[in-house]
RODRENKE-21371 format. One record per residue: residue in one letter; x, y, z of N, C-alpha, C, O, CB in turn; residue number from 1. Coordinates in nm, 4 decimals, decimal comma. Each point is the difference from the previous one (the first is absolute). Glycine has a CB too. Example, Ala and Ser with C-alpha at 12.3 -4.5 7.8 and 13.67 -1.06 7.14 Angstrom:
# RODRENKE-21371
REC  type      n.px      n.py      n.pz     ca.px     ca.py     ca.pz      c.px      c.py      c.pz      o.px      o.py      o.pz     cb.px     cb.py     cb.pz  seq
REC     a    1,3190   -0,5690    0,7800   -0,0890    0,1190    0,0000    0,0900    0,1200    0,0000    0,1036   -0,0019    0,0665   -0,2928   -0,1154    0,0581    1
REC     s    0,1542    0,2223   -0,1966    0,0820    0,1190    0,0060   -0,0770    0,1090    0,0730    0,0509    0,1108    0,0169    0,0675   -0,1736   -0,2314    2
***
This chain:
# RODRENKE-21371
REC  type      n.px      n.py      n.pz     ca.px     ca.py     ca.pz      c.px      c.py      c.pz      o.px      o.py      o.pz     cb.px     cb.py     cb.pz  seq
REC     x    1,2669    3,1056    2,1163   -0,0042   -0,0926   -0,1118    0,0562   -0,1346    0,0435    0,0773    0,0096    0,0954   -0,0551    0,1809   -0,2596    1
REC     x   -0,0389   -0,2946    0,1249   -0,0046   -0,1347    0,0196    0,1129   -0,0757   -0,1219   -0,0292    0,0107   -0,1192   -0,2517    0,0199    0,2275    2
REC     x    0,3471   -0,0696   -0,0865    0,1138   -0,0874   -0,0702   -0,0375   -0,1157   -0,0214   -0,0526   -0,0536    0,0975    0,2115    0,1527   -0,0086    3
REC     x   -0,1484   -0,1919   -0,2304   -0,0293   -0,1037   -0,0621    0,0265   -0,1029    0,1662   -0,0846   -0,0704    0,0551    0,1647    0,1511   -0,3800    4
REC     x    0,0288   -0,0615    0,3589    0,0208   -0,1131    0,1157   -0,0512    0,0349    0,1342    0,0264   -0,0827    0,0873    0,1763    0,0156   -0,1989    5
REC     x   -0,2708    0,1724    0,1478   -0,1217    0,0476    0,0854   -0,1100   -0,0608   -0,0203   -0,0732   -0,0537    0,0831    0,1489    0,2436   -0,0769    6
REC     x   -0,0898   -0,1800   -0,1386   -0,1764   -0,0754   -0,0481   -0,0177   -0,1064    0,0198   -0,0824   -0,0465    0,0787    0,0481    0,1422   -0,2380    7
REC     x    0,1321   -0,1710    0,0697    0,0567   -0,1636    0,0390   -0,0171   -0,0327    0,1459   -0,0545   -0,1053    0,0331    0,2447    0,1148   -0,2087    8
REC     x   -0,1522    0,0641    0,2509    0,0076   -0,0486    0,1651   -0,1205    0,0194    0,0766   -0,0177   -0,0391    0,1154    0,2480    0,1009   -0,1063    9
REC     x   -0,3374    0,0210   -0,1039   -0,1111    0,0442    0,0395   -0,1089   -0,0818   -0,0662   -0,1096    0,0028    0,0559    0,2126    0,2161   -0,0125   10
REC     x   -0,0917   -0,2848   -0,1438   -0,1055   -0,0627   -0,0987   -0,0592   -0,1354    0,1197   -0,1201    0,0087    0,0256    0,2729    0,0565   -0,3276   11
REC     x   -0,0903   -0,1615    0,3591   -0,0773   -0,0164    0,0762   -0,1362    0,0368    0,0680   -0,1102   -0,0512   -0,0197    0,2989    0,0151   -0,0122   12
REC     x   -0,1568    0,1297    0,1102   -0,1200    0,1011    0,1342   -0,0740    0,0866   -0,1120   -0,1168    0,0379    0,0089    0,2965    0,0223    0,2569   13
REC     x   -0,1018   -0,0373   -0,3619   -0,1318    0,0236   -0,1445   -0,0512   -0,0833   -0,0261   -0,0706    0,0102    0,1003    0,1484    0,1086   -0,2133   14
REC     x   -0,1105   -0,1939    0,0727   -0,0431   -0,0991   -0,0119   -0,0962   -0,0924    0,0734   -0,0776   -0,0856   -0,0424    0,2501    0,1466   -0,0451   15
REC     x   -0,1413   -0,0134    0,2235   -0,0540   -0,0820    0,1319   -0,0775    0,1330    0,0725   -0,0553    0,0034    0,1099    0,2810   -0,2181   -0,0678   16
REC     x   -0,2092    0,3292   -0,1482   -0,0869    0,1067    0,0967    0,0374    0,0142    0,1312   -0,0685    0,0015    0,1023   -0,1120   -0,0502   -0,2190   17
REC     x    0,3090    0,0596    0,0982    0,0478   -0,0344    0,1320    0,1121    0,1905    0,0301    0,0644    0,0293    0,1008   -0,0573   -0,4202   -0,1477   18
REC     x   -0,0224    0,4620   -0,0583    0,0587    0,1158    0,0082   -0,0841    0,1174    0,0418   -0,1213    0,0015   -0,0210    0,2615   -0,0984   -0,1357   19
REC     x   -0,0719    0,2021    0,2200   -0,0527    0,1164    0,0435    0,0004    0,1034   -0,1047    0,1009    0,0144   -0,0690   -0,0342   -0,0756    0,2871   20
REC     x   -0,2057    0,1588   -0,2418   -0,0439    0,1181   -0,1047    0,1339    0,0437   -0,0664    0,0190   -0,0007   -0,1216   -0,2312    0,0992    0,2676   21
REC     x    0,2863   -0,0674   -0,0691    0,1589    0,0613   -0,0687    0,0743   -0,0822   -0,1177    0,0207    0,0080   -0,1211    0,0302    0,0742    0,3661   22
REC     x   -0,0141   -0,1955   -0,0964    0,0799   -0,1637   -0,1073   -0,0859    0,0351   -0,1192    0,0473    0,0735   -0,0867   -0,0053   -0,3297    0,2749   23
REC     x   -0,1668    0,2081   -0,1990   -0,0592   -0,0709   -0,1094   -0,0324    0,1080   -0,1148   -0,0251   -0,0180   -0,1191   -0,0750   -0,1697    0,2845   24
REC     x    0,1110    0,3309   -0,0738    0,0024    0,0993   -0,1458    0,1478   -0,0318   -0,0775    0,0146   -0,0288   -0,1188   -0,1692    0,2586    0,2413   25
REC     x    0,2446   -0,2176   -0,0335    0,1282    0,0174   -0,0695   -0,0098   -0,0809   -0,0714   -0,0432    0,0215   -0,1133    0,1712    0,0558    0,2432   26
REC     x   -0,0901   -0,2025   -0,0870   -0,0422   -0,1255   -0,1074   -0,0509   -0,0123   -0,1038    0,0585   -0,0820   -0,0708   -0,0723    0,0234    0,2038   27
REC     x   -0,0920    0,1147   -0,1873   -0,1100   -0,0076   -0,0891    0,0645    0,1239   -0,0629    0,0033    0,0063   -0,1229   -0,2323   -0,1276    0,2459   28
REC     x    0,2740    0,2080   -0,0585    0,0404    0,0962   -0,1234    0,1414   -0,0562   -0,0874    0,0330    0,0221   -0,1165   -0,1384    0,2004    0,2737   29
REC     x    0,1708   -0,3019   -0,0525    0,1224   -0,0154   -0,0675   -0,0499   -0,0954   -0,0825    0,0697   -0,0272   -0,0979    0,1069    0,0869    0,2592   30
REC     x   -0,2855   -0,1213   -0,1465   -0,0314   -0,1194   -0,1100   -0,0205    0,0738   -0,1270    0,0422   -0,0555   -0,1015   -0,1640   -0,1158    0,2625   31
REC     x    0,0404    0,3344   -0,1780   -0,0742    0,0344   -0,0977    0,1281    0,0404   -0,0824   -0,0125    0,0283   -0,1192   -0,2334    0,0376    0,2338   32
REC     x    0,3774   -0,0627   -0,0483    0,0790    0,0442   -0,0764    0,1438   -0,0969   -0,0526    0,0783    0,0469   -0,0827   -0,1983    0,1673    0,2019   33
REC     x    0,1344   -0,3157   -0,0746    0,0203   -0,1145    0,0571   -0,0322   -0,1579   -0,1358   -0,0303   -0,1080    0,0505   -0,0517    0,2808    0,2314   34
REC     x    0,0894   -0,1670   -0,3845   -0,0567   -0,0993   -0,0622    0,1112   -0,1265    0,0129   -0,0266   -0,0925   -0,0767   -0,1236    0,2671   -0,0847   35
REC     x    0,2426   -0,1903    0,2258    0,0606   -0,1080    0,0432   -0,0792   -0,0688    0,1133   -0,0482   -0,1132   -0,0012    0,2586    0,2178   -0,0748   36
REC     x   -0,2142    0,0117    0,1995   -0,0574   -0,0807    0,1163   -0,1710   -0,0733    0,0036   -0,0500   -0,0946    0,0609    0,2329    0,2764    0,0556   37
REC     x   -0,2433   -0,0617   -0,2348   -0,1407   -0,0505   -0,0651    0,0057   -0,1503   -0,0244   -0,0789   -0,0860    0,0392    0,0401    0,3110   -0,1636   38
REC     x    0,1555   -0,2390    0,0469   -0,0141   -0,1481   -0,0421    0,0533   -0,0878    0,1044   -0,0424   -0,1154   -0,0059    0,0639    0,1711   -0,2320   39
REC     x    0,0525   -0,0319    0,3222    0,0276   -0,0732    0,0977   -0,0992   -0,0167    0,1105    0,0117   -0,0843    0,0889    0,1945    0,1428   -0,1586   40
REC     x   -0,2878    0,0124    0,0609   -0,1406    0,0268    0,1440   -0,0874   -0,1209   -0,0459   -0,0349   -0,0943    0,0711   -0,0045    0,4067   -0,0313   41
REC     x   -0,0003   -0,2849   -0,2204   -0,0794   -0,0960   -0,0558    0,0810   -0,1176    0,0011   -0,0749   -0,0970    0,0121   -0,0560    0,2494   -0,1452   42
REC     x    0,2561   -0,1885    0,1256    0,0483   -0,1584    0,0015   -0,0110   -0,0392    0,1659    0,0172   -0,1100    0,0526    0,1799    0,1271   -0,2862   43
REC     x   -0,2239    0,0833    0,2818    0,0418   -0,0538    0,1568   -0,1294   -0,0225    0,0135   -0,0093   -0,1132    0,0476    0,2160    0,2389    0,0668   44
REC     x   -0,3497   -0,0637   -0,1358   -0,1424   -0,0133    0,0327   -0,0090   -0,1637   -0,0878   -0,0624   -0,0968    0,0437   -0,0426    0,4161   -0,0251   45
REC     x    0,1767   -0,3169   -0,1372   -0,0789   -0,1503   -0,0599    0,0595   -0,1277    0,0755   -0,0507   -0,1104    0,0197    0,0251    0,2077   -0,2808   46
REC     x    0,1627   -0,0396    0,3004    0,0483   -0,1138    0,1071   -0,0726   -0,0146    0,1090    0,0015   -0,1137    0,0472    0,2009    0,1475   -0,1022   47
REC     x   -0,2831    0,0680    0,1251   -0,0430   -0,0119    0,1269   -0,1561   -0,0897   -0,0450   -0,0715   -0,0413    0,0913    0,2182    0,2995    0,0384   48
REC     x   -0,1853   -0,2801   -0,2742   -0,1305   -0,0542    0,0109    0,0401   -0,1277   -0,0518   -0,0774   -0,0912   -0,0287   -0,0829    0,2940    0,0050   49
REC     x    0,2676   -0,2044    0,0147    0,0249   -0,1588   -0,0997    0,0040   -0,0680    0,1435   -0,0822   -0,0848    0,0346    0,2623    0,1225   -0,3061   50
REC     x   -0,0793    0,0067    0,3490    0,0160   -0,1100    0,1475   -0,1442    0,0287    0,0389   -0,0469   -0,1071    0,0386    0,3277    0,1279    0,0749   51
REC     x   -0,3782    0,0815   -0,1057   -0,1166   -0,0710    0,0777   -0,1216   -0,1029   -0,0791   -0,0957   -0,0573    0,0520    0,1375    0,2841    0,0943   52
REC     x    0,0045   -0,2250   -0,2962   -0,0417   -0,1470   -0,0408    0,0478   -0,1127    0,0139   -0,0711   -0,0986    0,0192    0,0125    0,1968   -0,1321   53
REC     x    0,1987   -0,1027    0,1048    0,0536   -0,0937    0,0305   -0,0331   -0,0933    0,1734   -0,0123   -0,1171    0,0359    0,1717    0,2677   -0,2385   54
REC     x   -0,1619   -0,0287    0,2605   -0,0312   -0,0919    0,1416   -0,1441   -0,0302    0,0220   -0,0428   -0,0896    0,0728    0,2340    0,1989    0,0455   55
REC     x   -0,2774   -0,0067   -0,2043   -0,1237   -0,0623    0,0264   -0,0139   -0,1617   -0,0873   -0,0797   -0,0907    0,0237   -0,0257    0,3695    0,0143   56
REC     x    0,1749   -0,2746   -0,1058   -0,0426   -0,1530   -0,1168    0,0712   -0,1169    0,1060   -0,0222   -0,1209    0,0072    0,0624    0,2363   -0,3295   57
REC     x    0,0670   -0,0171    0,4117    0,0824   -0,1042    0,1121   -0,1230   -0,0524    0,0560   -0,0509   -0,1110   -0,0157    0,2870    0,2399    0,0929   58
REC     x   -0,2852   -0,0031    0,0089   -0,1116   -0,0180    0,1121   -0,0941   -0,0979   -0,0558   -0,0012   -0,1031    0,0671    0,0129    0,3416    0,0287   59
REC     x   -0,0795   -0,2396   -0,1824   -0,0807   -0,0614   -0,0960    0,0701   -0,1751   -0,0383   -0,0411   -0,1159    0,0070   -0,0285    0,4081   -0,1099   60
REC     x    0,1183   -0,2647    0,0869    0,1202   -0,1636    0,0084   -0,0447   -0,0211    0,1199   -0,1150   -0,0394    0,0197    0,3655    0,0653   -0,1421   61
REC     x   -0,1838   -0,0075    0,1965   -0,0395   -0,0339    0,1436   -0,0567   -0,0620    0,0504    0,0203   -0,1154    0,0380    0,0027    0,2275   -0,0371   62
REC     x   -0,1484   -0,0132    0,0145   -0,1324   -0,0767    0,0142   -0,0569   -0,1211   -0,0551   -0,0554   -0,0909    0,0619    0,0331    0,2811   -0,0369   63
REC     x    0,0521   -0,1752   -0,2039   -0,0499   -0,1026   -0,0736    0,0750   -0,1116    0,0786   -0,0772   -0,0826    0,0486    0,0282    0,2055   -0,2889   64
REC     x    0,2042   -0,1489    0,2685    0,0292   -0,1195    0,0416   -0,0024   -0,0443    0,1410    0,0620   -0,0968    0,0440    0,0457    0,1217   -0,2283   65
REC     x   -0,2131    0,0835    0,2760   -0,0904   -0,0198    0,1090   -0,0972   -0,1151   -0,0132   -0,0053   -0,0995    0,0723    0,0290    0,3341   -0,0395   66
REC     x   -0,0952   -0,2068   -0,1306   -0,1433   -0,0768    0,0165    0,0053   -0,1465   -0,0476    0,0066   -0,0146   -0,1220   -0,1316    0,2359    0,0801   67
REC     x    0,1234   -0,3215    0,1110    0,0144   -0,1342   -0,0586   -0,0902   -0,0473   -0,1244   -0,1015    0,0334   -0,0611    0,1676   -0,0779    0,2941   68
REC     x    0,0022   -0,0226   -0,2327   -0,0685   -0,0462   -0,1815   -0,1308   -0,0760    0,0531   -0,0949    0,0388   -0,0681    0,3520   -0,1075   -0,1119   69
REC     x   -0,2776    0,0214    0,2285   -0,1184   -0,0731    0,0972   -0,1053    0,0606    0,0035   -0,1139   -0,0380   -0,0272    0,2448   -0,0398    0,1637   70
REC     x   -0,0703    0,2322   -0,0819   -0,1468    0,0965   -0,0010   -0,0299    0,0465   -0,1011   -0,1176    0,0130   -0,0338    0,1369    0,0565    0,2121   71
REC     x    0,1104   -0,0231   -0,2710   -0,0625    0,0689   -0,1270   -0,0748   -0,1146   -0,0804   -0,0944    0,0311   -0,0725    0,2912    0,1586    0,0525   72
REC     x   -0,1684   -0,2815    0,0281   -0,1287   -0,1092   -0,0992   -0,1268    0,0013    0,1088   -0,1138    0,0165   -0,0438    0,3046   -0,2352   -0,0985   73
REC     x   -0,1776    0,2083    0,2243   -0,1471    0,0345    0,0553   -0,0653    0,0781   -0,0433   -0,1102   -0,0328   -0,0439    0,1612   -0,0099    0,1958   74
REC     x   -0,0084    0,1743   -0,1559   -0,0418    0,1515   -0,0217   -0,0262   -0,0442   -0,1619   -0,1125   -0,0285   -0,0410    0,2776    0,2188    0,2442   75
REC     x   -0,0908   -0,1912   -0,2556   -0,0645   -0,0342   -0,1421   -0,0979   -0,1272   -0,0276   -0,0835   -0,0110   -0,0898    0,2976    0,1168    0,0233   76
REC     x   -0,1924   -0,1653    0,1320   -0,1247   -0,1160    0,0169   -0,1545    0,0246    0,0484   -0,0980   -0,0670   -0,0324    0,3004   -0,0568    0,0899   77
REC     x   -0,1974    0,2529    0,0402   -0,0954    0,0531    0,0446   -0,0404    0,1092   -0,1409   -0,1081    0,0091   -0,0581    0,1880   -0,0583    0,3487   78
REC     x    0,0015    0,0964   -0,3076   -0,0427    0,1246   -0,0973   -0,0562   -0,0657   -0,1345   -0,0539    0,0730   -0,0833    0,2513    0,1006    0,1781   79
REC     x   -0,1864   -0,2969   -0,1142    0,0160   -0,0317   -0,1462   -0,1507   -0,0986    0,0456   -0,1000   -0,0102   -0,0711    0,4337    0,0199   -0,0453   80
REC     x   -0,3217   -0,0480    0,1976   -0,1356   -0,0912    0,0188   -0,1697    0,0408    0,0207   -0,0913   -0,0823   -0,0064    0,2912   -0,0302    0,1077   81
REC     x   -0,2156    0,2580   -0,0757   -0,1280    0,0763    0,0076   -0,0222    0,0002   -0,1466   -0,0996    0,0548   -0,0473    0,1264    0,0985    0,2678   82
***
């Protein structure tokens, strides 16, 4: 059996599919019984998708302040003129 602070140390490589048949049974059972760490798996999964929006809107920034303003009126000058 698996202890609230076992799971915790394991929710990572759960997560990342990163655990072996055993780990990830134990785990999952201690979850079914477990409605603390349930909710902690789900706050930890919504954290793990909030940072990969966040860096994609980074990545996305980024780029946008890549492309000179020069070209993007071109590009719209071209697109808008057919």
């Amino acid at each position: 059996m698996v202890t609230c602070q076992q799971a915790l140390e394991l929710f990572g490589d759960l997560v990342d599919d990163g655990l072996g048949r055993g780990d990830r049974y134990r785990v999952r059972l201690h979850l079914l019984i477990c409605r603390h760490c349930r909710r902690y798996l789900s706050s930890y999964r919504a954290t793990i998708r909030a940072e990969k929006l966040v860096f994609r809107a980074a990545e996305m920034a980024a780029v946008e302040e890549e492309i000179p303003e020069s070209q993007v009126a071109s590009i719209l000058n071209a697109a808008y003129s057919d």
